[in-house]
N, C-alpha and C positions, 0 to 999 in steps of 0.2 A: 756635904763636906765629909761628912762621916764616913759614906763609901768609896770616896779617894782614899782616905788613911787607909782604911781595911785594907784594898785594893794593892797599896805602898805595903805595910806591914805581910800579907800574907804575901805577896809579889817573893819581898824577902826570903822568908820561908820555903815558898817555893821556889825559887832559885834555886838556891841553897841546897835542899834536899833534890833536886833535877842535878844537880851539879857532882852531888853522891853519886848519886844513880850512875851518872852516863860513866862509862867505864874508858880508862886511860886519862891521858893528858891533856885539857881545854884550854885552849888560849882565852887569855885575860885574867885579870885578877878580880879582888874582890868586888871595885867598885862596878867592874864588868858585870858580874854575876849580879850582883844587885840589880844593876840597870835591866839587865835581861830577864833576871827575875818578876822585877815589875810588868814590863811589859808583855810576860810571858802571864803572869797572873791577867791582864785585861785581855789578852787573846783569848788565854783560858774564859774569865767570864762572859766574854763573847760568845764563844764556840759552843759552850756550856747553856746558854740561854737560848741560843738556836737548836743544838741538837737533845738535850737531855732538859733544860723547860725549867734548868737552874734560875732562881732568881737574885739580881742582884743586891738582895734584900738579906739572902743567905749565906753570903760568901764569910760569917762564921760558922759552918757548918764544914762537917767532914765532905760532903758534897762541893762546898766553892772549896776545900783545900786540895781537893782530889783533881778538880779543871786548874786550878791552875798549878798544880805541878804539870801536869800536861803539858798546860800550854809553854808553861817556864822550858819543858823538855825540846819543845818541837823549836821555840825559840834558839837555845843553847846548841841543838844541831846544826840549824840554819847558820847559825852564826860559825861553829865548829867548819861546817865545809866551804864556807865562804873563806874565811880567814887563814885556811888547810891551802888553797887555794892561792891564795897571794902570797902566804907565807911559800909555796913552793917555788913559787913565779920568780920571787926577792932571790931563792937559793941558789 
């Protein structure tokens, strides 16, 4: 249970900080970024325990904040040209 919260909390964070990052204007709002954040934190800990042998025992470490702002990034793109996409299709 422990490494869900983590997981939720650092999700947050990196969201959040992927959301600095990525340059211009993202569609959605806050609670978007949250969502994607989170889910972008378990890609990250995923991709992160496959390629670099993070554990998910570590995700307080600068290590699990580092995957998953990653992942929170590659999610928030994904999402950015999808919704880039439809939003132009709507125009």
């Amino acid at each position: 249970m422990g490494t869900i919260i983590g997981y939720i909390v650092i999700g947050l964070l990196g969201g959040v900080i992927a959301k600095l990052i990525i340059p211009g204007k993202q569609p959605g709002g806050i609670i978007v970024t949250m969502l994607l954040g989170i889910v972008g934190a378990l890609l990250g800990g995923f991709l992160g325990g496959l390629i670099f042998h993070v554990k998910y025992s570590s995700i307080w470490s600068w290590s699990g904040l580092i995957t998953s702002i990653i992942g929170a990034l590659i999610v928030l793109l994904i999402y950015g040209l999808i919704r880039g996409r439809t939003a132009r299709r709507a125009a």
